[in-house]
C-alpha positions in Angstrom: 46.1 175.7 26.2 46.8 178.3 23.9 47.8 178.3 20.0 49.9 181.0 18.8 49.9 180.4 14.7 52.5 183.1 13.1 50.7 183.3 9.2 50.6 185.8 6.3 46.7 184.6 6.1 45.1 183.9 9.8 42.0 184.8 7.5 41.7 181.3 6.0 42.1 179.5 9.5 39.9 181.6 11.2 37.0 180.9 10.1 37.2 177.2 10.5 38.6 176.6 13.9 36.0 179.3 15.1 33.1 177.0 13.3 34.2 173.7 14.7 34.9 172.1 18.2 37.8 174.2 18.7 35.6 177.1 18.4 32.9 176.1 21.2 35.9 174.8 23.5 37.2 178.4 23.1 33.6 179.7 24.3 34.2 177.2 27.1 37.8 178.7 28.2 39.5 175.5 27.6 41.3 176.6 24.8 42.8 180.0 22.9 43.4 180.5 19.3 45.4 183.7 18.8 46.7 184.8 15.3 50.1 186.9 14.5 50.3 188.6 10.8 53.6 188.9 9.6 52.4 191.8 7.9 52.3 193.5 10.8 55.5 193.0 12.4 57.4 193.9 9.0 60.0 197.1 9.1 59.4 197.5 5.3 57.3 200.2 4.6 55.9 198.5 1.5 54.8 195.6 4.4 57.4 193.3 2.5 58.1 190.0 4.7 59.5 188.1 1.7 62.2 188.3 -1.1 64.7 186.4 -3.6 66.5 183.3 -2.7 70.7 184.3 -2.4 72.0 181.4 -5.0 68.9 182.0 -7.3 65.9 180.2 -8.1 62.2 180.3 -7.9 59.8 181.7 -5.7 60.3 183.4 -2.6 61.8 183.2 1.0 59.9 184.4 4.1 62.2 186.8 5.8 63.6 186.0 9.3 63.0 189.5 10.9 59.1 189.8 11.2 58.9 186.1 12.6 61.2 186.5 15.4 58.9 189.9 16.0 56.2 188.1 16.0 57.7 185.0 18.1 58.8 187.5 20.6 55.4 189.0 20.9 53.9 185.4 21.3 56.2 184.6 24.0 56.2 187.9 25.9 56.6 186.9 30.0 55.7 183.2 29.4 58.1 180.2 30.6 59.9 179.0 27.4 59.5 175.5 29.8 55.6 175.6 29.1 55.9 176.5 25.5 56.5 174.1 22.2 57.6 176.3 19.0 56.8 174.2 15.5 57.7 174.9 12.2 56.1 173.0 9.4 58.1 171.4 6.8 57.6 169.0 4.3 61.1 167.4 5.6 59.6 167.3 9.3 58.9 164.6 11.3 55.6 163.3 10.6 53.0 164.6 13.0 51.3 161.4 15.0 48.1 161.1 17.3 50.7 160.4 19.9 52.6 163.5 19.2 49.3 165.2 19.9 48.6 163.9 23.1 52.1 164.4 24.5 51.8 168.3 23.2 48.4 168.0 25.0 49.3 167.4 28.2 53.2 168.8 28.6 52.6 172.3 27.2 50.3 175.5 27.8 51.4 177.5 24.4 52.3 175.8 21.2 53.6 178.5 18.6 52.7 177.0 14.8 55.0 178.9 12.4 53.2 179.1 9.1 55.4 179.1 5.8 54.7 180.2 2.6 56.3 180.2 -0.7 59.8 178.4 -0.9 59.5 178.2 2.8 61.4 180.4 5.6 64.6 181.2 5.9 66.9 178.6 7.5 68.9 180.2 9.9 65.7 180.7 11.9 65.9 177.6 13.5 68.9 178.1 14.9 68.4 181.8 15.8 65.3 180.6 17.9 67.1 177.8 19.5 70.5 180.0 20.4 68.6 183.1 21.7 65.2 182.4 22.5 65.6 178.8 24.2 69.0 179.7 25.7 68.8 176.3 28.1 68.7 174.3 25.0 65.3 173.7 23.9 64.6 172.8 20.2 61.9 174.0 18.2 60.2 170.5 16.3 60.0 170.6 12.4 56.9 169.1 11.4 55.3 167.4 8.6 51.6 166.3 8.6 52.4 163.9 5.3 54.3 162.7 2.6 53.6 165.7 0.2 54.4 169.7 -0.5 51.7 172.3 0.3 51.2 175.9 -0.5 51.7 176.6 2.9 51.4 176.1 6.7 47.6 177.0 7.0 46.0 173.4 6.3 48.9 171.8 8.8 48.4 174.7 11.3 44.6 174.3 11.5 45.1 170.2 11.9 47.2 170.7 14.9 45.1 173.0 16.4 42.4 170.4 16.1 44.0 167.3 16.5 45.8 168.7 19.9 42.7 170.1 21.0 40.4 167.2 21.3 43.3 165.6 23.6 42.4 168.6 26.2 39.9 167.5 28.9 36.5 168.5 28.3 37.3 169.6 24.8 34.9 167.1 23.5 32.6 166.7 26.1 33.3 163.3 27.1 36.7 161.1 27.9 35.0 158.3 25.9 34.7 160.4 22.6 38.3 160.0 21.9 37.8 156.9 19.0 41.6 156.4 19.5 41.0 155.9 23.6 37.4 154.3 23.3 37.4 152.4 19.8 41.0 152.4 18.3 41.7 154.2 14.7 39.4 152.3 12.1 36.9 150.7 14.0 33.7 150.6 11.7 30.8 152.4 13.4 27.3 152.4 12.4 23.6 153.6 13.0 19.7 153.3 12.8 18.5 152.5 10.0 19.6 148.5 11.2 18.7 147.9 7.4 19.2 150.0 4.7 17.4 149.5 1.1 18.8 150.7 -1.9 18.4 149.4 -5.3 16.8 146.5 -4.8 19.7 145.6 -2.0 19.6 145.5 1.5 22.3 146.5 3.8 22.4 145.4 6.9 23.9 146.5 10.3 26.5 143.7 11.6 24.5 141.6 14.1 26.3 141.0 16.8 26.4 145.1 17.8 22.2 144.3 18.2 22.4 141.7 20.0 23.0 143.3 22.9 25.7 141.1 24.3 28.7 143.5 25.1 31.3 141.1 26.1 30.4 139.7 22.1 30.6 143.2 20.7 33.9 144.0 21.9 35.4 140.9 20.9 34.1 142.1 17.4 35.3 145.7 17.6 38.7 143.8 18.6 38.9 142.1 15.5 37.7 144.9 13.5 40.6 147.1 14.8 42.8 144.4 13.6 41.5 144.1 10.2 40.5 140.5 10.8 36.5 141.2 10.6 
């Protein structure tokens, strides 16, 4: 699998995909991180890849020229069939877990458009679905939650990492997926069994001592249905 995130700042994703898992699974080959500047596919000699909004208002648009260059340089001799091209959006359709394993096993490249500012300019979506996906594939508009960001970074580095641990090997083990192994929200704890603190003690549930497996699923059952 390989991410393609199209950013004005790869600098501030960088450093934290190459410091996590997503980092040591790229050691291992299983995944590829790979970063386009916009400043460096602008035809402005002043590197200018943004400007005012026609109708007026605040802030500023990214221009569409310098992300198609750089979408065309991402998908250079790859099947549009094998790729997935996101823009994120705080109108998108909210990003799931599920979403992430069906990116995980139905695509090799996922392109991450990055906005900035008062977001991109909105013919691009249709420029990218008319010329570059000629047998009608869509591009998704994503949103990773009910709120406005500064920009695409944050949501771009959450895919990455969210998608990535759905990748065989990724994590190590099969069973390290909570969502697979656990469900979302199971409680999870570890040595000491008791825990002092102020003149309280805290105590590990019993039944996941007890040794009795069939017991302690039936409790992380319960758990994951909020009735524990």
């Amino acid at each position: 699998m390989t991410f393609h995130i199209i950013t004005l700042f790869p600098e501030t994703i960088e450093p934290y995909l190459k410091s996590s898992i997503v980092g040591k699974a790229e050691q291992k080959g299983l995944v590829k991180v790979k970063y386009y500047n916009l400043l460096d596919f602008s035809s402005n000699k002043h590197k200018k890849v943004d400007d005012r909004p026609y109708g007026g208002g605040p802030g500023m648009v990214l221009q569409i020229e310098p992300i198609i260059k750089a979408l065309n340089s991402a998908l250079k001799n790859k099947s549009k069939l094998k790729v997935k091209v996101i823009l994120f959006s705080p109108a998108g359709k909210q990003f799931t877990s599920k979403m992430a394993q069906s990116l995980a096993s139905r695509y090799k490249h996922i392109v991450l458009i990055a906005g900035r500012y008062e977001g991109v300019d909105a013919r691009l979506k249709k420029i990218i679905e008319d010329r570059l996906f000629a047998k009608g594939g869509k591009i998704d508009e994503l949103s990773i939650g009910p709120y406005v960001l500064t920009g695409g970074e944050l949501p771009a580095m959450l895919l990455v990492d969210t998608i990535s641990r759905q990748i065989k090997g990724v994590l190590g083990k099969e069973e390290s997926l909570e969502e697979r192994r656990l469900g979302v929200g199971v409680p999870a704890y570890t040595r000491p069994e008791v825990f002092a603190y102020r003149g309280k003690k805290y105590r590990v549930p019993r039944v996941l001592t007890s040794g009795n497996h069939a017991e302690i699923q039936k409790w992380r059952e319960k758990s994951k249905k909020g009735k524990s």
